[in-house]
C-alpha positions as CSV (number, residue, x, y, z in Angstrom):
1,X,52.3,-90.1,86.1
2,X,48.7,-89.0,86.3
3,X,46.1,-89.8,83.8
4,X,47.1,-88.1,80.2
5,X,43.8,-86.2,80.9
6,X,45.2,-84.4,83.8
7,X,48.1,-83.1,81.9
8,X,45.4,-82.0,78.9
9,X,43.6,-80.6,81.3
10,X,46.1,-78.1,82.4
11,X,47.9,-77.5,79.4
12,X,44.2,-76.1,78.6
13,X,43.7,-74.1,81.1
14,X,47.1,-72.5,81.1
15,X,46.7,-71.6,76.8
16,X,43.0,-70.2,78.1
17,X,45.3,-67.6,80.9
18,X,48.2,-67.1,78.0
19,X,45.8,-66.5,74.8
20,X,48.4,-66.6,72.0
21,X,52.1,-67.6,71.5
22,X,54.3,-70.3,72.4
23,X,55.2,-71.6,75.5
24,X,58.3,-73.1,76.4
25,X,58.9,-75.4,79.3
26,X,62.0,-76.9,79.7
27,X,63.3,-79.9,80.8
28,X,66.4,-80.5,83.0
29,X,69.4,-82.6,82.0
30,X,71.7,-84.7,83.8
31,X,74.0,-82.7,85.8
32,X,77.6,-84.2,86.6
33,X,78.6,-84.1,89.8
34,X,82.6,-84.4,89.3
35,X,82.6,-85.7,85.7
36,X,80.7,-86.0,82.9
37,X,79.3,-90.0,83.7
38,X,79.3,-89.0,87.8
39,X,75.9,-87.1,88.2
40,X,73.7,-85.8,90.8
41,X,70.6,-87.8,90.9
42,X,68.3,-87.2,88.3
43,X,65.2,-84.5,89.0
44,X,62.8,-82.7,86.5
45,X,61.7,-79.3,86.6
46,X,58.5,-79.2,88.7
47,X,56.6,-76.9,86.2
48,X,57.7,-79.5,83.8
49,X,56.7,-82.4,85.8
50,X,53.2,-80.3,86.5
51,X,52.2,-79.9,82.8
52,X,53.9,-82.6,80.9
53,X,54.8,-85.3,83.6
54,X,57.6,-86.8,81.8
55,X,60.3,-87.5,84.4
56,X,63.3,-88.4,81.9
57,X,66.3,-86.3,81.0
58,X,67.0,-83.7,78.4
59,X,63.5,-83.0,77.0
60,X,61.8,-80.3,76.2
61,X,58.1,-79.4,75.2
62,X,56.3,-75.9,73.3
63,X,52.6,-75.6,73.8
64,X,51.5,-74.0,70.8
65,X,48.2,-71.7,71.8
66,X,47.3,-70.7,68.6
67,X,47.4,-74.2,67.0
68,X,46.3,-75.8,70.1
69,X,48.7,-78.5,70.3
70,X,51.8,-79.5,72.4
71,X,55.0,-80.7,70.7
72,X,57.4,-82.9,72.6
73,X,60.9,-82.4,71.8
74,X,63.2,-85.3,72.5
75,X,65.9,-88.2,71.4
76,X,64.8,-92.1,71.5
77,X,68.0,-93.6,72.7
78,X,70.8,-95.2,70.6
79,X,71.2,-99.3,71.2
80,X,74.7,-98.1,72.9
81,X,73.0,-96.2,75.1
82,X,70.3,-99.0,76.1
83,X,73.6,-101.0,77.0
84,X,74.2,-98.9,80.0
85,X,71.0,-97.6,81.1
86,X,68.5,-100.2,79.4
87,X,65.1,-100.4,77.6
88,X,63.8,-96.9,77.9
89,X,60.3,-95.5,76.2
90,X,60.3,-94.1,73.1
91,X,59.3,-90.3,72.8
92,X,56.4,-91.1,70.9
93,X,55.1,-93.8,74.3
94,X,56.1,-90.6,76.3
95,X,53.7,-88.5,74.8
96,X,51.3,-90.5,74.6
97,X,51.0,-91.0,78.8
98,X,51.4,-87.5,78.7
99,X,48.5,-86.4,76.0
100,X,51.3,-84.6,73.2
101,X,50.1,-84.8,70.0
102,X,53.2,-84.2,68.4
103,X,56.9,-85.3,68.8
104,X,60.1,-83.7,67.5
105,X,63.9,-84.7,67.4
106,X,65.2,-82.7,70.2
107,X,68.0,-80.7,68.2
108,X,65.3,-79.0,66.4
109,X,64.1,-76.9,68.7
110,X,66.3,-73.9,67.9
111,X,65.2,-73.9,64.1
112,X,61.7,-74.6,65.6
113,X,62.0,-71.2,67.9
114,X,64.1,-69.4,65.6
115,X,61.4,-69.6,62.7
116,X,58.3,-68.4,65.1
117,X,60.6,-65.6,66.2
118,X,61.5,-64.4,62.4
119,X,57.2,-64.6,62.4
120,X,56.7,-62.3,64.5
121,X,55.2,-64.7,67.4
122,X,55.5,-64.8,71.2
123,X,57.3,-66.9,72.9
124,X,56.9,-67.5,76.4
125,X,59.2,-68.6,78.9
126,X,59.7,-69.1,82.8
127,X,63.0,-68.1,84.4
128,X,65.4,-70.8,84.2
129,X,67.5,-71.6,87.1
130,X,69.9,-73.7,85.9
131,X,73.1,-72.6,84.0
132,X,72.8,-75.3,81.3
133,X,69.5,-74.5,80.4
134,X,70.0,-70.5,80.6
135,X,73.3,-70.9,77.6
136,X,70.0,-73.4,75.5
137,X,68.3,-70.4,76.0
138,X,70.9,-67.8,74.8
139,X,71.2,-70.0,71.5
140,X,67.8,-71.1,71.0
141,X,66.1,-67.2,71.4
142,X,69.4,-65.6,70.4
143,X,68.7,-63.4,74.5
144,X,72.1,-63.2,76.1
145,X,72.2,-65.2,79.5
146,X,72.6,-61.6,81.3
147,X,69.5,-60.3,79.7
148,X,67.4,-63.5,80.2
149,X,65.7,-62.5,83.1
150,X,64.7,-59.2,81.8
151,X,62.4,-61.6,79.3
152,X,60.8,-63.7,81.0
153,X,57.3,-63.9,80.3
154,X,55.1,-62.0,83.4
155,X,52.1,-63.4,81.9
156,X,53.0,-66.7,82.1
157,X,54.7,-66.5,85.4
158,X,51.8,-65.5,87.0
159,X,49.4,-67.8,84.9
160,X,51.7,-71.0,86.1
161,X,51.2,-69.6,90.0
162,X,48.3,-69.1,90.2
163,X,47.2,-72.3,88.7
164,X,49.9,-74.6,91.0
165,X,48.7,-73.0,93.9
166,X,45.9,-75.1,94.2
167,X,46.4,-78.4,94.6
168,X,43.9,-81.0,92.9
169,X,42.8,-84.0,95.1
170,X,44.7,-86.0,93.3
171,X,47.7,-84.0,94.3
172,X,46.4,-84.0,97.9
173,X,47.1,-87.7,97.9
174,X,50.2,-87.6,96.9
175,X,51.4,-84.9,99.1
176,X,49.5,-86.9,102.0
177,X,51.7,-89.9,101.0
178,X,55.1,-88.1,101.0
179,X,53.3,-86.5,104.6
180,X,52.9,-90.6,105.4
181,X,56.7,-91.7,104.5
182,X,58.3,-88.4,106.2
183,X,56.7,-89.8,109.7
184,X,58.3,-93.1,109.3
185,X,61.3,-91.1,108.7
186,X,61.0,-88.8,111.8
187,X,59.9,-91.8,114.0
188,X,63.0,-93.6,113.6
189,X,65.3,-91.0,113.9
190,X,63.2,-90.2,117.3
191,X,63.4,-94.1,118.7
192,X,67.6,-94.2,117.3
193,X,68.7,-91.0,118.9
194,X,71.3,-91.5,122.4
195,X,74.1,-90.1,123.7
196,X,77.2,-91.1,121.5
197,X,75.8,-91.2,118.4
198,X,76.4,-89.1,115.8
199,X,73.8,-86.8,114.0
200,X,74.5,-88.4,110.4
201,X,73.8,-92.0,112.2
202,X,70.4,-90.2,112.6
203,X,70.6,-88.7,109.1
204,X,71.7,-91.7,107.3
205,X,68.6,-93.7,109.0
206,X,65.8,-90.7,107.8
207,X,67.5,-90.9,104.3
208,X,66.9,-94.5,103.7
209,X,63.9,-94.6,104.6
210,X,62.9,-92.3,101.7
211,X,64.7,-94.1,99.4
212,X,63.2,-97.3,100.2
213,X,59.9,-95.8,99.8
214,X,60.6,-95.1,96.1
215,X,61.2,-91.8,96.7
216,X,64.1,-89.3,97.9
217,X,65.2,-86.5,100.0
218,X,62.6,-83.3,99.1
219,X,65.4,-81.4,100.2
220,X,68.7,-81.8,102.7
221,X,68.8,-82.9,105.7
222,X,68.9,-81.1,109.2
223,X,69.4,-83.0,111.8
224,X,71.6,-81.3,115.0
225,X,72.1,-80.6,118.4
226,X,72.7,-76.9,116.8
227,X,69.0,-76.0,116.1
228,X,69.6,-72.2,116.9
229,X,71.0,-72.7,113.5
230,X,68.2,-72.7,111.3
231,X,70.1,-74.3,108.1
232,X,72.3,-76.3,109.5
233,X,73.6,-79.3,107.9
234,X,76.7,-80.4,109.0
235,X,76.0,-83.7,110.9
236,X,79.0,-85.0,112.8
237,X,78.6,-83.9,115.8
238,X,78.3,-86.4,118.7
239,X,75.0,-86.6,120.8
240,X,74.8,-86.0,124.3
241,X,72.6,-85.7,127.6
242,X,70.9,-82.2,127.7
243,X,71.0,-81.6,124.2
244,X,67.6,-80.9,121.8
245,X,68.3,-83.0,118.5
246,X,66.0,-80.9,115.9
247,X,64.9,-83.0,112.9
248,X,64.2,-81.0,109.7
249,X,63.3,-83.1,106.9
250,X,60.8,-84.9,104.6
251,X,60.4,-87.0,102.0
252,X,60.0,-86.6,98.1
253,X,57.7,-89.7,97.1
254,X,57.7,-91.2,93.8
255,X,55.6,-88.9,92.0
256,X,58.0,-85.9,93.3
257,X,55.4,-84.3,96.0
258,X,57.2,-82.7,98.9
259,X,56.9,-83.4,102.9
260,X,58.7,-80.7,105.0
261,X,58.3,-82.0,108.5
262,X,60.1,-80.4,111.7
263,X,60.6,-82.2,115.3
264,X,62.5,-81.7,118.8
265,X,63.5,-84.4,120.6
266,X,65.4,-84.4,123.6
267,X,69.0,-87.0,123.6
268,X,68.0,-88.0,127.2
269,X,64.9,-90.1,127.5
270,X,62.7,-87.3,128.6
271,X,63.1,-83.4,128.4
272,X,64.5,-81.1,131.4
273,X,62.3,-78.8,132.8
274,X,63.3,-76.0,130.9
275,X,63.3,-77.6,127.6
276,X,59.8,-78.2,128.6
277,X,58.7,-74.8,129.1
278,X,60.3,-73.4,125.7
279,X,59.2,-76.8,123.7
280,X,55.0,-75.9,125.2
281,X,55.3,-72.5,124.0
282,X,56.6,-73.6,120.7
283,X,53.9,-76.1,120.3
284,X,50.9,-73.9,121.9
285,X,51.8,-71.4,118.7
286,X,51.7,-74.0,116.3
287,X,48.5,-75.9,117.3
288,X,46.8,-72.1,117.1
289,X,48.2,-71.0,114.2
290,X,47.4,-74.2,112.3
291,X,43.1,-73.7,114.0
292,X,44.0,-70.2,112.6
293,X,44.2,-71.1,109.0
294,X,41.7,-71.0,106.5
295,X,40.6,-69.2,103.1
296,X,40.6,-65.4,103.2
297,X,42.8,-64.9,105.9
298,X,46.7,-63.2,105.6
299,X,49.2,-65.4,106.3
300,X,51.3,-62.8,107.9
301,X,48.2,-61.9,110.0
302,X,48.6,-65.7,111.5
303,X,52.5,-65.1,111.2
304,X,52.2,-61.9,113.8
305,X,50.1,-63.9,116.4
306,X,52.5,-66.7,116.3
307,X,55.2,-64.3,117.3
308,X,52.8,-62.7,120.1
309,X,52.2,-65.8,121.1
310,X,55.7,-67.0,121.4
311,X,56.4,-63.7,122.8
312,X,53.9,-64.1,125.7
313,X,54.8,-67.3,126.6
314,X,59.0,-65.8,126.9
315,X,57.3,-63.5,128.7
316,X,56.2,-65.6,131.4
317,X,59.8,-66.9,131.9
318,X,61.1,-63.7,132.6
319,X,63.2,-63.5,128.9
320,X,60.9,-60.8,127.6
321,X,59.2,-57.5,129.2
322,X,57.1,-55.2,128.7
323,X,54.4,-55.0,126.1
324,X,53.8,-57.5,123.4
325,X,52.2,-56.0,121.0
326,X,54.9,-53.3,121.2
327,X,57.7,-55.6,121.4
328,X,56.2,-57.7,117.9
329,X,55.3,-54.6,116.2
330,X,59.2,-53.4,117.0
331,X,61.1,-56.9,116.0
332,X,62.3,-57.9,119.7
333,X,60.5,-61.1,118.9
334,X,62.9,-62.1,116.4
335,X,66.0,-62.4,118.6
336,X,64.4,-66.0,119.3
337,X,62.3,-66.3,116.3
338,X,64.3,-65.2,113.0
339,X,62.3,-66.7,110.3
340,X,58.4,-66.6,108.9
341,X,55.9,-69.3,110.4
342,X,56.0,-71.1,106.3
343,X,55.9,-71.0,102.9
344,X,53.9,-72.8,100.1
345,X,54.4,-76.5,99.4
346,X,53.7,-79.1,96.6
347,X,56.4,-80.4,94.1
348,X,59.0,-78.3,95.3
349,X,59.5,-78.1,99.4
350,X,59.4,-74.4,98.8
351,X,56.9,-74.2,95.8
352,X,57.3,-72.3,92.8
353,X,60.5,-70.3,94.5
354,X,62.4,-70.6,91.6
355,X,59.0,-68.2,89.9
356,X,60.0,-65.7,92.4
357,X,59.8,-65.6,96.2
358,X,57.7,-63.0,96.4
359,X,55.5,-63.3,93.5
360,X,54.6,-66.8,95.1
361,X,54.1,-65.4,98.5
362,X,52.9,-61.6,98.3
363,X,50.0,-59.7,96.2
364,X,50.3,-56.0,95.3
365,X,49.7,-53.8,98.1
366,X,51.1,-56.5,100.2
367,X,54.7,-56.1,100.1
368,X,57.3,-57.8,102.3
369,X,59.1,-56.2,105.1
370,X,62.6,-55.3,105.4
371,X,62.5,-55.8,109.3
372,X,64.5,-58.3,110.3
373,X,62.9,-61.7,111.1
374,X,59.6,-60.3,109.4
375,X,61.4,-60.5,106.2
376,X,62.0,-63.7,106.2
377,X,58.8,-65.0,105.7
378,X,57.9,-66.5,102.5
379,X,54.4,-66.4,102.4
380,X,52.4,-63.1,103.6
381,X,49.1,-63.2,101.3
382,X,46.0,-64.1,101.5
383,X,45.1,-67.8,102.1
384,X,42.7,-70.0,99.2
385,X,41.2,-73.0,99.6
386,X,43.2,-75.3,97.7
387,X,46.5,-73.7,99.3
388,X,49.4,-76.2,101.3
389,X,51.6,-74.8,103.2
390,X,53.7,-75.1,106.3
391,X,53.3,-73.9,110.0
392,X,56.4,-73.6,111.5
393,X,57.4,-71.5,114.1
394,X,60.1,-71.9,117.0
395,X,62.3,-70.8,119.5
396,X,66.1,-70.4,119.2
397,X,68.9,-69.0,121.5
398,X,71.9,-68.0,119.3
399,X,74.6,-66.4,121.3
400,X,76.4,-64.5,118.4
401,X,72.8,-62.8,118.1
402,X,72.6,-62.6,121.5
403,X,75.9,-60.6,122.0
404,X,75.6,-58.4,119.5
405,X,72.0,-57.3,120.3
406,X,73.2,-56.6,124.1
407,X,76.0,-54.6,123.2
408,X,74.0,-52.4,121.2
409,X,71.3,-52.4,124.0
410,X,69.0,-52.9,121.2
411,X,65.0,-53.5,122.6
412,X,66.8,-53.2,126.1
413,X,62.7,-52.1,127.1
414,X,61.5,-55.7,125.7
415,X,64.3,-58.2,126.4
416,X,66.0,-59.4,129.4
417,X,69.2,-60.0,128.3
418,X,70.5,-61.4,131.8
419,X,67.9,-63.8,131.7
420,X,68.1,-64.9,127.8
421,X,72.0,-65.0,128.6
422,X,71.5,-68.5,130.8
423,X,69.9,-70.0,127.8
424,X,73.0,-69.6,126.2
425,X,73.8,-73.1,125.1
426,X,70.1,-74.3,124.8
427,X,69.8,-74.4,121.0
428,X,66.5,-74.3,119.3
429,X,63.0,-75.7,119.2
430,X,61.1,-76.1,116.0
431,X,57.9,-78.0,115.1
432,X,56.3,-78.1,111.8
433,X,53.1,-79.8,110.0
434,X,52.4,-79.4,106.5
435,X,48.5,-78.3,106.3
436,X,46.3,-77.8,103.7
437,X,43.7,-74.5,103.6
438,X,40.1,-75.7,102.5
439,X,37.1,-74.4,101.7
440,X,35.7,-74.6,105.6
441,X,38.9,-74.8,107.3
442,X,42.0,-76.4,107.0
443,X,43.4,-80.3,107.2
444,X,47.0,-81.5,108.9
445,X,48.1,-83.8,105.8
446,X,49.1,-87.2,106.7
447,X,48.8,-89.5,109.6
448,X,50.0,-88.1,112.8
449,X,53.7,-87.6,113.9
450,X,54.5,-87.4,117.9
451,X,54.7,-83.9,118.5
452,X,53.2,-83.5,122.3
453,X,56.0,-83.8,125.3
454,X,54.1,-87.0,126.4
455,X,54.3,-88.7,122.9
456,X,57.7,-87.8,122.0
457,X,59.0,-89.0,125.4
458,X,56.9,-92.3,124.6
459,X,59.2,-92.4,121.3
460,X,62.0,-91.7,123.3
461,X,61.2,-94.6,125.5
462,X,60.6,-97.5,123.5
């Protein structure tokens, strides 16, 4: 945890935005994987872990405004429980590292809720994504599960936003530690990789290494010779000669701050010549959408360039034609480049998501696209200091995309199709750096990771 005062702090400023009420931020519980004593590892709600910090298992806390206080609600564990799991803190020890003034048996938070609704009194609440707490919900504010999200509170939504957004320095140094433990992570996996191995040998080796940080997974791991498949988690396939391996993953450190780190390496020792040409392009967008960034600035503005740039540099190979900025401004870009340059990131990979996508990313008057590729990306506002976010574009060659976009003749002005058809089996180039928007600029978070054809090669080679 941080200092208590940091949680005061921002319980504070967030009953300054929300004026009057209650607000409710729940907890998660244990969630069983296959039986009730089989569970998934443990992990707290981020909003949670941002204003309380208490990383344990079915709490909950209310933040009364009016009264100016925060009440922790909570069970100290039974001696046969410490038999199992051990010592634990009490609630009252929680609250303290936290800054609560108060503490509550955690059963009484339905009377508790009940009372302040019979008053009259706001309550406000986030929308939950998890089914166990949406039924607590249901019982607790007596709002049928359906009918939840119809009551969340706006106000509070966008007071919690636009508060996480930007990141404290003492936040920046933990995200620049999970930054620090994700290279280590993609290093390995670069100086393992050889024809006849298996992706998961590769994906068992990053995964360790976060655990033996004291930390975990921030989310699962890619690791293929698929990329053109920009999810893709299915790691048994066998490495070979010719193949791109692309590495998507990153580290959740102890304190729960995300990395969300993408490289391409080649299985061979060095790249071809054509993965080369594709992997330059890939990188020449990134390094000048990353000198792009900084406060005031659209992230879709960057986003576009990216894809002009991308575009140009296809164009130069012969796979694309004609003019760019027509060919962007149309979506004949996104037969190789699907998805938006990034998204926020902080204690979730993909931060606040579970607030709303769109709330998180877009402003009104600035509302996503519905072209395809273009509607994808997750972030489209304006840029603040303060912000961290990903840059990630790339290049991918997916031949059930391919086919049907031919058979349609669909951009036939912009794309070469006979071309783009001998890059059928190529896969997909990615490269991503997590990056955080100051007041003069920007900052790449964490020490360096190979990402240059000379360096990775060197990786490849020792």
């Amino acid at each position: 945890m941080f200092a208590k005062e940091t949680y005061t702090q921002r319980r504070n400023i967030l009953k300054e935005k929300i004026g009057s009420g209650l607000i409710l931020l729940m907890g998660n519980d244990y969630s069983p994987m296959n039986y009730e004593d089989n569970i998934y590892n443990f992990r707290q709600d981020s909003t949670f872990l941002y204003y309380v910090g208490i990383d344990v298992a079915h709490v909950a806390a209310i933040i009364d405004v009016d009264e100016n206080k925060t009440i922790l609600f909570g069970k100290d564990l039974s001696v046969e429980y410490i038999v199992w799991m051990g010592v634990q803190p009490t609630m009252r020890e929680l609250a303290d590292q936290s800054g609560v003034e108060e503490c509550q048996d955690y059963n009484n938070i339905s009377t508790f809720l009940k009372n302040a609704t019979s008053k009259g009194r706001d309550i406000h609440f986030l929308p939950p994504y998890r089914a166990e707490n949406k039924l607590k919900m249901e019982e607790w504010l007596d709002i049928r599960v359906k009918d939840l999200k119809n009551n969340i509170s706006k106000k509070l939504v966008q007071a919690v936003i636009v508060q996480r957004s930007i990141k404290s320095a003492e936040e920046i140094i933990q995200m620049e530690h999970a930054v620090a433990i994700t290279k280590e992570m993609h290093v390995a996996a670069m100086r393992a990789a050889k024809a006849g191995r298996k992706e998961y040998d590769l994906a068992g080796i990053a995964q360790g290494i976060a655990k033996g940080c004291g930390g975990d997974l921030a989310y699962p791991i890619i690791m293929t010779v698929n990329g053109q498949t920009l999810h893709n988690h299915y790691h048994g396939n066998t490495m070979q000669n010719g193949q791109l391996v692309l590495g998507d993953f990153g580290a959740e450190n102890g304190m729960h701050y995300a990395g969300d780190i993408t490289r391409t390496f080649p299985v061979a020792k060095t790249f071809t010549q054509k993965q080369k040409e594709i992997y330059q392009i890939v990188l020449d967008a990134e390094e000048a959408a990353i000198q792009s960034l900084k406060s005031g600035i659209a992230y879709k503005t960057i986003h576009l360039q990216a894809a002009k740039n991308m575009a140009e540099g296809l164009k130069s190979l012969g796979l694309v034609k004609g003019n760019i900025d027509e060919a962007v401004a149309e979506g004949a870009h996104a037969l190789f480049f699907p998805h938006g340059l990034g998204h926020m990131i902080g204690l979730d990979v993909h931060d606040m998501e579970d607030l709303g996508e769109d709330l998180v990313g877009y402003r009104a008057g600035l509302e996503r696209s519905t072209q395809f590729g273009l509607k994808s990306l997750r972030l489209g506002k304006e840029l603040e200091a303060g912000n961290v976010l990903t840059v990630e574009p790339g290049i991918y060659f997916i031949p059930e995309l391919i086919d049907q976009w031919q058979a349609e003749k669909k951009f036939a002005d912009f794309l070469n199709y006979e071309k783009i058809n001998t890059y059928r089996d190529f896969g997909g180039v990615r490269i991503e750096d997590n990056i955080l928007v100051t007041k003069d600029g920007h900052q790449i978070l964490g020490p360096r990771i190979p990402k240059t054809i000379e360096e990775v090669e060197a990786e490849r080679n020792r």
